[in-house]
C-alpha positions as CSV (number, residue, x, y, z in Angstrom):
1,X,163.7,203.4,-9.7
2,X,165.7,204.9,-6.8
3,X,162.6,207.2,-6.0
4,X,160.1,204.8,-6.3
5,X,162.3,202.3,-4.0
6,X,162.8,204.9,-0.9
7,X,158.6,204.9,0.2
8,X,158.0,201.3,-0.1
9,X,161.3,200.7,2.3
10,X,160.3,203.6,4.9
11,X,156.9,201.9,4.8
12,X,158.4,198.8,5.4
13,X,160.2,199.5,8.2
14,X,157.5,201.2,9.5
15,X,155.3,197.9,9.8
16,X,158.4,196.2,10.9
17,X,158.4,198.3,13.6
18,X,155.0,198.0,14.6
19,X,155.0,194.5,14.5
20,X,158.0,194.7,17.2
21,X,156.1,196.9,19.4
22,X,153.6,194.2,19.5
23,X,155.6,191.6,19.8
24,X,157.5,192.9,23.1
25,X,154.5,194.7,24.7
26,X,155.2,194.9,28.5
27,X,153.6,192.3,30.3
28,X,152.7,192.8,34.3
29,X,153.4,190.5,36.8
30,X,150.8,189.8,39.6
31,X,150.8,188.1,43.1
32,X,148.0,187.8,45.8
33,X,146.7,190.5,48.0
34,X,147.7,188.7,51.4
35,X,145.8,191.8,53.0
36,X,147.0,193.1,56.3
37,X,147.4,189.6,58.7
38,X,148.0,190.3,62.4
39,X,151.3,189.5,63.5
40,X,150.6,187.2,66.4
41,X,152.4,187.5,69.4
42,X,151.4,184.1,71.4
43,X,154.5,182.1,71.2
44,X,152.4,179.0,72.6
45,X,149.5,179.1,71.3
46,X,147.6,176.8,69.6
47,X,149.7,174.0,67.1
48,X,148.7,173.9,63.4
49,X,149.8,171.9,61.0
50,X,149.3,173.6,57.3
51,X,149.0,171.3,54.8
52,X,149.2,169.5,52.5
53,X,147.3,172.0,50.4
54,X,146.7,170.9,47.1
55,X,145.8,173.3,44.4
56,X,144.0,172.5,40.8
57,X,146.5,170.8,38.3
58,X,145.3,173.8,36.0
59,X,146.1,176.6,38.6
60,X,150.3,175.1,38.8
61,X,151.2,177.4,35.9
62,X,152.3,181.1,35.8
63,X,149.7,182.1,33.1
64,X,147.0,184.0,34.3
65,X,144.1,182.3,32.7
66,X,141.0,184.6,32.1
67,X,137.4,182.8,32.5
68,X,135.6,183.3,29.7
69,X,131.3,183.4,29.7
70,X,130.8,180.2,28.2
71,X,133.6,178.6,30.8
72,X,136.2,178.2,28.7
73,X,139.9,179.9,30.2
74,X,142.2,181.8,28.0
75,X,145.5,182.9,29.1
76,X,146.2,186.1,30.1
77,X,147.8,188.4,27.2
78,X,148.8,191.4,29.5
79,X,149.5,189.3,32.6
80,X,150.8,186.4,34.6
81,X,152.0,185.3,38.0
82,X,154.6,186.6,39.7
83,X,156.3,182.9,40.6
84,X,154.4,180.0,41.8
85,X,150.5,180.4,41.8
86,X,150.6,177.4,44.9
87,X,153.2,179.1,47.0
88,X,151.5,182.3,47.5
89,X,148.6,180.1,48.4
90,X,150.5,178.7,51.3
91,X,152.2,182.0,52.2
92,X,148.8,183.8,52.2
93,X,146.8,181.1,54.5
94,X,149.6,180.8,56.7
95,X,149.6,184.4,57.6
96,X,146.2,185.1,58.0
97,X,145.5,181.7,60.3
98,X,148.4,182.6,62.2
99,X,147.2,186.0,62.9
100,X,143.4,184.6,63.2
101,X,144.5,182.1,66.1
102,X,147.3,184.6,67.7
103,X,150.0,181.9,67.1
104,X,153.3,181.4,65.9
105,X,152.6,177.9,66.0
106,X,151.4,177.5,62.7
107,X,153.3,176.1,60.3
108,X,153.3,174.5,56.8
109,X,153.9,170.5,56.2
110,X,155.5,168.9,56.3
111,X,156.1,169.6,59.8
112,X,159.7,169.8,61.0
113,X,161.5,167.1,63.4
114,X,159.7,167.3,67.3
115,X,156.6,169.7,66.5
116,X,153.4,167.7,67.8
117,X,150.3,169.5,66.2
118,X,147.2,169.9,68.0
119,X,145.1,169.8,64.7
120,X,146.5,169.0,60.8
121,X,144.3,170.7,58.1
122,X,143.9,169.0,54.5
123,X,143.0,171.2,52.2
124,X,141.9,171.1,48.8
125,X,141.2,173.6,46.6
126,X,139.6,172.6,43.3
127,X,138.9,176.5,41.8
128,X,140.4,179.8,41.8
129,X,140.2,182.2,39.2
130,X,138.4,184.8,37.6
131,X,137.7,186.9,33.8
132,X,136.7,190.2,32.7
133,X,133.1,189.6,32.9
134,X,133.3,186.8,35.2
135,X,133.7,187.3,39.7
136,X,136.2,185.6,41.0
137,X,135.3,182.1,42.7
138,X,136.9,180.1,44.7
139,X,136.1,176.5,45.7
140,X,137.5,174.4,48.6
141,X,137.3,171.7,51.1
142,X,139.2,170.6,54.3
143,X,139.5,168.4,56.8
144,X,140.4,168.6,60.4
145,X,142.4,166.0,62.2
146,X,142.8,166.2,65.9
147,X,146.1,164.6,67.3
148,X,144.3,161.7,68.0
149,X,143.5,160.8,64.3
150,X,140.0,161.6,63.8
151,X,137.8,163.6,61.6
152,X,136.9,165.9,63.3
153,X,135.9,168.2,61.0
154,X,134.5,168.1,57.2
155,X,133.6,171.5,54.8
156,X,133.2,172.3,51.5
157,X,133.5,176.2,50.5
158,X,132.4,177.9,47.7
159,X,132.9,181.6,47.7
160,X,132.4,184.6,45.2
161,X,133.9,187.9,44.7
162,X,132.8,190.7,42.3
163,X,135.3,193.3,40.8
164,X,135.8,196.4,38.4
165,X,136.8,194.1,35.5
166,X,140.5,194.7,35.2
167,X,143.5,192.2,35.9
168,X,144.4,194.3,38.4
169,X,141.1,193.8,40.2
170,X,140.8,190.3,39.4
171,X,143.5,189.6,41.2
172,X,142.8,191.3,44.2
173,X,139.4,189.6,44.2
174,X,141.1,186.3,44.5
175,X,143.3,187.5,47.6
176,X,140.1,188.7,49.2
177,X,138.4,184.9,48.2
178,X,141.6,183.4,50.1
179,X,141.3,185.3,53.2
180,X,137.5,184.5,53.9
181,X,138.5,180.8,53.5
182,X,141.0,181.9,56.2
183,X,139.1,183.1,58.3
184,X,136.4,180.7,58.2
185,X,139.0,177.8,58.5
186,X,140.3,180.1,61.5
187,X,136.4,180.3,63.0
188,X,136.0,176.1,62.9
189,X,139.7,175.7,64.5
190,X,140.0,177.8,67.9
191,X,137.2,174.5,69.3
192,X,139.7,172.3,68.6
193,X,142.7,174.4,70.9
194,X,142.0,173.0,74.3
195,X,142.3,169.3,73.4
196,X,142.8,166.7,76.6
197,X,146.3,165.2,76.8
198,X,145.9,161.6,75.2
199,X,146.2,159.2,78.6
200,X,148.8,156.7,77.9
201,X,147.2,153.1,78.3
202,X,148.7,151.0,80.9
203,X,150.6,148.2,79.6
204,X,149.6,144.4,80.8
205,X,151.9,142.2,82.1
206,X,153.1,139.4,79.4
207,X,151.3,136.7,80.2
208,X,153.6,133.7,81.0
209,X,153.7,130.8,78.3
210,X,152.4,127.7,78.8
211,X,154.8,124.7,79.1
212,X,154.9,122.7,75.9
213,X,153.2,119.2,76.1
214,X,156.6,117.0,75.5
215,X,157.9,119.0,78.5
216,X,155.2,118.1,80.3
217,X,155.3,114.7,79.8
218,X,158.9,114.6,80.2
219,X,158.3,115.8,84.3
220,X,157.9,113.1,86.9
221,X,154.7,112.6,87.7
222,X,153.9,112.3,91.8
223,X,151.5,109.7,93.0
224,X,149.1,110.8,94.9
225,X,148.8,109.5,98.8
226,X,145.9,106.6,99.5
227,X,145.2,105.9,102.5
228,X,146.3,102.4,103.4
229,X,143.8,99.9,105.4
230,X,144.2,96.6,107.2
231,X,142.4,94.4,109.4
232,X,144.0,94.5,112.3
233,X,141.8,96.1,115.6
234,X,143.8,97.9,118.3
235,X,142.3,97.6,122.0
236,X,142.5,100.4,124.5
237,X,142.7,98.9,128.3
């Protein structure tokens, strides 16, 4: 029984192991290729406020979802993000804009006690991801308001990068994808750096208030002169 016993437990053990191999497989940990952003070196140039940039509900996660042909995502099995998905968004664009505009006043919102931007962008972005087969594709809008208030300008991007197929690649795809929609964001800012001051509006003096009617009535009220006649002639010798 002894002998019979011995194979069945060194076979055991041996699936037992396998099973724990597969089970704590490494898995890599990924973040987006911010590329090589120039550091810019005007301290006063042009004042940009980043933000708020909202990302896809499905994108806040540190799964690395696959897309699959028939459009379904899967998550990643040998991959995920390294942190938060939306704040290597932020870092990226920040970065490249900056270095696009040569300014270090760019900055991410909320904007900080003082700081006066010459133009707030609102971006959206609705898509970002990629699968084996599949390029990566990014889709995104924004909006430019002037310090002023107004529209001044509306886009919607959609963008596509192919790859070599690995997770590796994928991900670099999606940096690339986030530095065009810099640098096109970049290209439909610089109009929008020589603003005119806004002119303050001169103020009006209060007009005075009008006297109630009971204090009107309450004022004595002056007759007005006649002129008085009689009947009497006057002779001049």
């Amino acid at each position: 029984m002894t002998a019979l016993r011995l194979p069945f437990i060194l076979m055991l053990a041996g699936v037992l192991g396998l099973a724990g191999c597969s089970v704590h497989q490494p898995v890599s940990l990924y973040q987006l290729d911010a590329g090589s952003p120039v550091q810019p070196a005007q301290n006063a140039g042009m004042a940009v406020l980043l933000g708020p940039v909202t990302v896809a509900d499905y994108l806040q996660r540190e799964t690395l979802l696959q897309r699959q042909p028939d459009g379904s995502l899967q998550a990643s099995t040998d991959g995920r993000w390294a942190g938060s998905l939306s704040s290597d968004i932020d870092q990226l664009l920040l970065r490249q804009v900056a270095g696009h505009l040569d300014s270090q006043r760019v900055v991410l919102a909320p904007a900080t006690l003082g700081f006066t931007p010459d133009v707030q962008v609102l971006l959206t972005i609705t898509r970002l991801d990629s699968g084996a087969k599949q390029p990566a594709i990014l889709d995104a809008q924004w909006r430019l308001i002037d310090r002023r208030g107004q529209v001044r300008d509306n886009r919607i991007i959609h963008l596509q990068e192919q790859h070599a197929g690995t997770t590796a690649a994928q991900v670099q795809a999606q940096g690339v994808l986030l530095q065009r929609l810099a640098e096109q964001l970049s290209v439909a800012l610089k109009p929008l750096a020589n603003q005119p001051p806004i002119a303050e509006v001169p103020r009006k003096p209060a007009a005075k208030p009008a006297a109630p009617a009971v204090e009107q009535e309450k004022q004595p009220k002056i007759p007005m002169a006649a002129p008085i006649r009689t009947d009497m002639e006057v002779f001049r010798f």
